[in-house]
Residue, then its C-alpha position, 0 to 999 in steps of 0.5 A: x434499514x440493510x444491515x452489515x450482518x453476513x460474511x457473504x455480504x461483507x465480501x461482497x461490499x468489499x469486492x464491489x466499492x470504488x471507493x474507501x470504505x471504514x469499518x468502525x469497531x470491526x475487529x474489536x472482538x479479535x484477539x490481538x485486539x485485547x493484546x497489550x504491549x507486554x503481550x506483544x513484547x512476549x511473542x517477539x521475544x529477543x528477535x531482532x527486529x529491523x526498523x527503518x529510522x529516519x530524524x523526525x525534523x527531516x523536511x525536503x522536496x521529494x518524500x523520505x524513501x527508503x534508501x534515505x533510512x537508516x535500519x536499526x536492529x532492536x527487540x520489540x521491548x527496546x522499540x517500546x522503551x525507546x519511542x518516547x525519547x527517540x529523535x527519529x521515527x521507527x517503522x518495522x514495515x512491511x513484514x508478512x507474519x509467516x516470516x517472522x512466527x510458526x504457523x502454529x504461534x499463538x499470533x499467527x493462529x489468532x490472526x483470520x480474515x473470516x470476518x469480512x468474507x475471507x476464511x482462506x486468508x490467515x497469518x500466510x497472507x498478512x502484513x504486520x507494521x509497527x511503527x512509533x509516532x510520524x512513521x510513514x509510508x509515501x505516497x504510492x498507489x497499488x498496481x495489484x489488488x485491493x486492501x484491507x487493514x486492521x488497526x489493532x493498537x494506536x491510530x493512524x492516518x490515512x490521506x488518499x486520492x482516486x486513481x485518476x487524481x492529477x498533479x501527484x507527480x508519479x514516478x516508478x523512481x525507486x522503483x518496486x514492483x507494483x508500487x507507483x509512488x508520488x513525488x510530493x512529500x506528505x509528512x514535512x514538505x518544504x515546498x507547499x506550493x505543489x499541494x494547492x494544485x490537488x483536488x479530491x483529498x480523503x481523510x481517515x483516522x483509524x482507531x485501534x479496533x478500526x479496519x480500512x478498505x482500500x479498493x484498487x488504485x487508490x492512492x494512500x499516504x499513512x502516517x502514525x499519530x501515536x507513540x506505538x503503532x500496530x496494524x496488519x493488512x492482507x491485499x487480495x486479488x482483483x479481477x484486472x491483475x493479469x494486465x497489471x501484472x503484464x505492464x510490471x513485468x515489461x516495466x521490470x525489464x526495462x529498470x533491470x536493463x538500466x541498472x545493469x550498466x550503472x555503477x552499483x552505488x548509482x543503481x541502487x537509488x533507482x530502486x527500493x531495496x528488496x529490489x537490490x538484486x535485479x540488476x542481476x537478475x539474468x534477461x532470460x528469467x525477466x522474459x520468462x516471467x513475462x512470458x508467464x504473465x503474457x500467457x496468463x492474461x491471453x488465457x483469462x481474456x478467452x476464459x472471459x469470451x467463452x462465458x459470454x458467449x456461453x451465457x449468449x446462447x445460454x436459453x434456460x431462464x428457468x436455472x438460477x444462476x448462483x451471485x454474491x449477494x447485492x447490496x445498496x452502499x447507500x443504504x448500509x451507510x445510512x444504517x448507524x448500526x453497521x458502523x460504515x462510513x467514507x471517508x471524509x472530503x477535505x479541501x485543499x485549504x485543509x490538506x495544506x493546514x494539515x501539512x503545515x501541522x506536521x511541520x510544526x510538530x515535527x520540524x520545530x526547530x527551525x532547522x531546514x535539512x538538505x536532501x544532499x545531508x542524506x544519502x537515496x535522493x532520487x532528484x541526482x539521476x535526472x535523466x535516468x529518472x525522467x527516462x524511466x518514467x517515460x517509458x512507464x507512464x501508463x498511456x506508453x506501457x498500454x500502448x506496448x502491450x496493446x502491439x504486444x497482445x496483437x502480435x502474440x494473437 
């Protein structure tokens, strides 16, 4: 039996898999583990903290995005009092530590991922989510890096799909750098038709205590099951992020060029908004910063050739070249001890049923609400929309940068 009992090895797992990995009782032994909400309370003290509300019976089309939120400010103890009555959901997402806590914050010191092979990676490069129940995320998938996530209090599903999956409808509409989001709606569909045309579903449930790998590309939606939520992740770098970070820069140029000449209230639906600047953002620091991540991904492609080649010509077998260390996923899952799991296949047949339990649960009282009752629906910019994610689908984007890199060469 192999057994995930090194740093070096864990790294190595979590660098290597193609597809979602749990860690059951992972990080049971961190500190922020044994928090309870009185303790989470005192460290955010009287800090206003925004979340993003929206009504829980909220059911349309297209998925709840951000510009159809509202954003309320509260401290951490008001979000506790108020979950349990509340008609809406709550989601303080997306918040890296280092903006809200000193480095030297009891929270910010207690906070290290050592454990799965990363010492270097602390409180500077973690993302916080505190949410109440049925607080979510569209579906989206990354377009840089990978993930891991640690759930330190309540649970919180996870249902996701390989990069290659058809029939989720992607669009960059709003768009967000490196975010590529469905257009199906996961937490309370009206139409769920769209769902029977899916294959390959994967369902996880984290526990607090639980930690999550997410390799890159996968496509995730998560959803809070409980009342209070806390989970942190930190995304680390893959090896194809250069030539992802070329087709977000020629996909930024294009959205910026767009917004530029629409009216502002028009703009702003086409993007989330930490993107509300980049109508304003001038042309020549867009082609900077492609010229950047151009110059970037031509030096790491001759990096790459001088290696092999080096490693060619290379003729002393008699020096030991040093590697992570190997391992057999197989072997580690069947291992009990390790606490490693996939996550489990579900069928259509229970993606749909899993919805339809949504629905009862959070749009039970019979109301059907319009997207036009909220304002953000993306489905009004019809052709600016559908020109968009022309543009940005990837055979197009590859296709620019394949004549780019060869006139650049």
């Amino acid at each position: 039996m192999v057994s995930l009992n090194n740093e070096d090895l864990i790294r190595n797992v979590i660098t290597k898999t193609t597809v979602p990995l749990i860690l059951r009782h992972f990080v049971d032994d961190w500190p922020l583990r044994q928090w309870d909400l009185k303790k989470w309370s005192a460290a955010f003290g009287e800090k206003l903290m925004p979340f993003r509300c929206l009504k829980k019976n909220f059911v349309s089309e297209g998925p709840c995005w951000e510009r159809m939120c509202n954003e309320k400010s509260m401290t951490f103890k008001d979000f506790v009092d108020r979950v349990e009555q509340s008609q809406e959901w709550m989601y303080f997402d997306y918040k890296y530590l280092q903006q809200w806590f000193s480095g030297d914050h009891e929270l910010s010191e207690a906070v290290s991922w050592k454990k799965f092979g990363f010492p270097d990676k602390g409180a500077t490069q973690s993302v916080l989510w505190i949410g109440s129940k049925g607080a979510h995320t569209p579906a989206h998938q990354d377009t840089y890096g990978y993930n891991i996530i640690a759930q330190l209090h309540g649970r919180k599903r996870w249902i996701m799909f390989p990069p290659e999956t058809g029939n989720l409808k992607p669009t960059r509409v709003p768009y967000e750098e490196s975010s590529v989001y469905s257009e199906l709606n996961f937490y309370c569909p009206s139409n769920l038709d769209v769902f029977t045309a899916l294959t390959g579903a994967r369902l996880v449930e984290l526990s607090a205590g639980d930690a999550l790998v997410v390799p890159k590309g996968w496509w995730h939606y998560v959803q809070n099951l409980d009342a209070v939520n806390i989970s942190l992740n930190v995304w680390l770098p893959h090896e194809k992020d250069t030539s992802a970070q070329v087709s977000e820069a020629l996909i930024k140029i294009l959205v910026a060029q767009v917004c530029k000449d629409l009216p502002q209230e028009t703009a702003k639906i086409l993007v989330n908004p930490n993107e509300d600047d980049i109508s304003e953002t001038p042309l020549a620091v867009l082609f900077l910063q492609l010229d950047t991540v151009v110059k970037k991904y031509l030096d790491n492609k001759r990096k790459v050739r001088r290696i092999k080649r080096h490693k060619t010509c290379e003729d002393d077998s008699d020096v030991a070249i040093p590697s992570t260390q190997e391992f057999d996923l197989k072997s580690l899952l069947d291992n009990k001890e390790n606490n490693l799991e996939l996550p489990a296949s579900i069928t259509t047949n229970d993606l749909v049923n899993l919805l339809k339990e949504n629905i009862k649960e959070f749009a039970n009282d019979n109301k059907t609400l319009e997207e036009d009752e909220v304002e953000g629906a993306t489905d009004k910019l019809c052709l600016t929309k559908a020109l968009i994610d022309a543009f940005c689908q990837s055979n197009v984007i590859d296709l620019v940068k394949q004549n780019l890199f060869e006139r650049l060469n």
